[in-house]
C-alpha positions as CSV (number, residue, x, y, z in Angstrom):
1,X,-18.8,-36.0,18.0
2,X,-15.2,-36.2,17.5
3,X,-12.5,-34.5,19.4
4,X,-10.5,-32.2,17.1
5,X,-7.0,-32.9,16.6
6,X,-5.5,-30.7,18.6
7,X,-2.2,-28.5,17.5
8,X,0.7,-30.0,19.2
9,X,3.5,-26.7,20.1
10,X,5.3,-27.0,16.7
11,X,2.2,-26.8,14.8
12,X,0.6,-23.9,16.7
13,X,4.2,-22.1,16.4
14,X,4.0,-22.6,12.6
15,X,0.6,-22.0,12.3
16,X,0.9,-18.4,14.2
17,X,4.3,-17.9,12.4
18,X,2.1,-18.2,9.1
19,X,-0.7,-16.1,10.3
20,X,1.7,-13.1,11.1
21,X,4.6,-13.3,8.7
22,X,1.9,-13.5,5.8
23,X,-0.5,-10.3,7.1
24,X,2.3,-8.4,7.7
25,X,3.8,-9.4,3.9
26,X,0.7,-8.4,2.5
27,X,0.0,-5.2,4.5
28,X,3.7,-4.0,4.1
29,X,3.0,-4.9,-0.4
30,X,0.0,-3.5,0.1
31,X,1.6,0.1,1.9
32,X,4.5,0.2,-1.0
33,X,2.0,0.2,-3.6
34,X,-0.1,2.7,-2.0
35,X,2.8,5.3,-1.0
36,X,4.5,4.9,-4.6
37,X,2.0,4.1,-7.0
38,X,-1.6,5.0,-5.3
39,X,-2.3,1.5,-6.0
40,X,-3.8,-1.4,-3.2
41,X,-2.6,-4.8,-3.7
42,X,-6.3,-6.1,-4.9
43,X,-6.1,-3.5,-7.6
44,X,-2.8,-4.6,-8.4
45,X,-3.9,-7.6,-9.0
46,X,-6.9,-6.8,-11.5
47,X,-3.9,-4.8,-13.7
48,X,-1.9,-7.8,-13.5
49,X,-4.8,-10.4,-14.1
50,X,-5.9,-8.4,-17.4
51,X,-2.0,-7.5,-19.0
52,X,-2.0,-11.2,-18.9
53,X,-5.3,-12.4,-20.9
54,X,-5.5,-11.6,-24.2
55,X,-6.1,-8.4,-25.7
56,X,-5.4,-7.4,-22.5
57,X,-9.3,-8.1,-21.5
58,X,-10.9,-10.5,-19.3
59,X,-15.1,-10.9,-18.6
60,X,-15.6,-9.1,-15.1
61,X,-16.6,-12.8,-13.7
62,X,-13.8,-14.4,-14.9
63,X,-11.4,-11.6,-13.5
64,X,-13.0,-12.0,-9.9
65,X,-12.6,-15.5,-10.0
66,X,-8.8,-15.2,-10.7
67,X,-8.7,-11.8,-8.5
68,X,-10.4,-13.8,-5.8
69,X,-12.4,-11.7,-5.3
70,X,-16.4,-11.1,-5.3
71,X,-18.0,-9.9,-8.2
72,X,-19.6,-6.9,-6.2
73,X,-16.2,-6.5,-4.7
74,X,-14.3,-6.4,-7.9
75,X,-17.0,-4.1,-9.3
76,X,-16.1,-1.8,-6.9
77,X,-12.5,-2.3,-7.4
78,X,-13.1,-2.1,-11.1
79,X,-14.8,1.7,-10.9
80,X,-11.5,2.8,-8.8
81,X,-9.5,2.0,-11.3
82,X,-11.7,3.4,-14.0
83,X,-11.7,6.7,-12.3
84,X,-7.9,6.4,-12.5
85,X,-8.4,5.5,-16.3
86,X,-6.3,2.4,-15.7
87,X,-9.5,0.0,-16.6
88,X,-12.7,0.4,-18.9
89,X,-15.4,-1.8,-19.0
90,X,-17.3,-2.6,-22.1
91,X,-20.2,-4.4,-23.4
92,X,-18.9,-8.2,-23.9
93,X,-18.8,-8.7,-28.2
94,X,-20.2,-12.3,-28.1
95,X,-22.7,-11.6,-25.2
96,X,-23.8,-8.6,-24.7
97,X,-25.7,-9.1,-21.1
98,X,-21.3,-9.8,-19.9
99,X,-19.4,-6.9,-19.6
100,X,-15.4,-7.0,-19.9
101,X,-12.8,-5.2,-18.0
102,X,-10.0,-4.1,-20.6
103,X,-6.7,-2.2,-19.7
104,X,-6.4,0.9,-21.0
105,X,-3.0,2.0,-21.9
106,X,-2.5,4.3,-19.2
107,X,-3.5,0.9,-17.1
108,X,-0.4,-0.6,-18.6
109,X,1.9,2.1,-18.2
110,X,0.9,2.2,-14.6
111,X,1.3,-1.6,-13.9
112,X,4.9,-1.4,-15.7
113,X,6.0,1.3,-13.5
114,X,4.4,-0.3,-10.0
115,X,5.7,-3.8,-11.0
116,X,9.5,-2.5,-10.8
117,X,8.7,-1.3,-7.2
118,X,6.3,-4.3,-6.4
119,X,9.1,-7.2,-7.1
120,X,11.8,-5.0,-5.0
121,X,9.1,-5.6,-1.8
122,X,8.3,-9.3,-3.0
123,X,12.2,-9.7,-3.0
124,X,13.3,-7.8,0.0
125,X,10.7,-9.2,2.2
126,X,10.0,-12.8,1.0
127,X,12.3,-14.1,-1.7
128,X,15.7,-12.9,-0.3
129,X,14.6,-14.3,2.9
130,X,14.2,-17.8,2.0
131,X,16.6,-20.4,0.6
132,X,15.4,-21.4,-2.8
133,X,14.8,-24.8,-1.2
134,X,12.7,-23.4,1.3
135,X,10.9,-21.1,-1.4
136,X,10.1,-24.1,-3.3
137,X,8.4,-26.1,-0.2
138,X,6.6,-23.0,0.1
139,X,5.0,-22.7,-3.7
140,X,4.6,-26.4,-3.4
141,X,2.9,-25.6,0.0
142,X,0.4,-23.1,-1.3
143,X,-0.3,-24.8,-4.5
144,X,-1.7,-27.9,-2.9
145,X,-3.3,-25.2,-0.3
146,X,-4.9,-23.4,-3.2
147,X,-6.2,-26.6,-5.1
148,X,-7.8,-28.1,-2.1
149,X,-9.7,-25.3,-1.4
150,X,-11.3,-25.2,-4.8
């Protein structure tokens, strides 16, 4: 068996860096949309995910794929929100063993009025941070991050 490539002190630095500056980003997005909008970050994310598809509806496999999330996960997500009336889900028109999660008005109204707040925090305690050099190397980053891991 190989020996692992070990992380040198720059890389370990980095990699710890990464690990904190990007738990304590997503529990401090996640604790804004909580204390203003009674919304978590994952749920969030569903409202976003579906006032992007069109019609405002998505197949409830589909939306955990680009929720990343699980499909028993984002069911469980998905009947949160419903209890809010921010989501429905419905029988799917062209197959009717799918369901689809649709955004209710109410859903929309609710996104629109956390995503004010939302990009404030994204701002404040990413984008502001960073040069937009160094916010680019970071998208670039994550993008070939996110594809690998496909």
């Amino acid at each position: 068996m190989e020996e692992p490539r070990w992380l040198d002190a720059a890389e370990q630095s980095h990699w710890r860096a990464y690990l904190e500056g990007s738990s304590r980003l997503w529990e401090r997005l996640d604790r804004d949309l909580k204390a203003s909008h009674g919304l978590t970050m994952p749920e969030y994310e569903i409202l976003v995910r579906l006032s992007e598809a069109p019609e405002r509806r998505l197949r409830m496999a589909e939306l955990a794929v680009m929720a990343y999330q699980s499909r028993s996960r984002l069911s469980h997500t998905c009947s949160r929100l419903e209890n809010k009336g921010l989501v429905r889900r419905e029988a799917c028109a062209d197959d009717k063993r799918g369901i689809n999660a649709v955004l209710t008005e109410e859903g929309f109204a609710a996104l629109d009025r956390a995503a004010r707040d939302h990009v404030r925090t994204v701002r404040a305690h990413l984008v502001d941070l960073v040069s937009p050099e160094e916010l680019e190397v970071i998208g670039n980053a994550f993008a070939r991050i996110a594809a690998q891991a496909e």
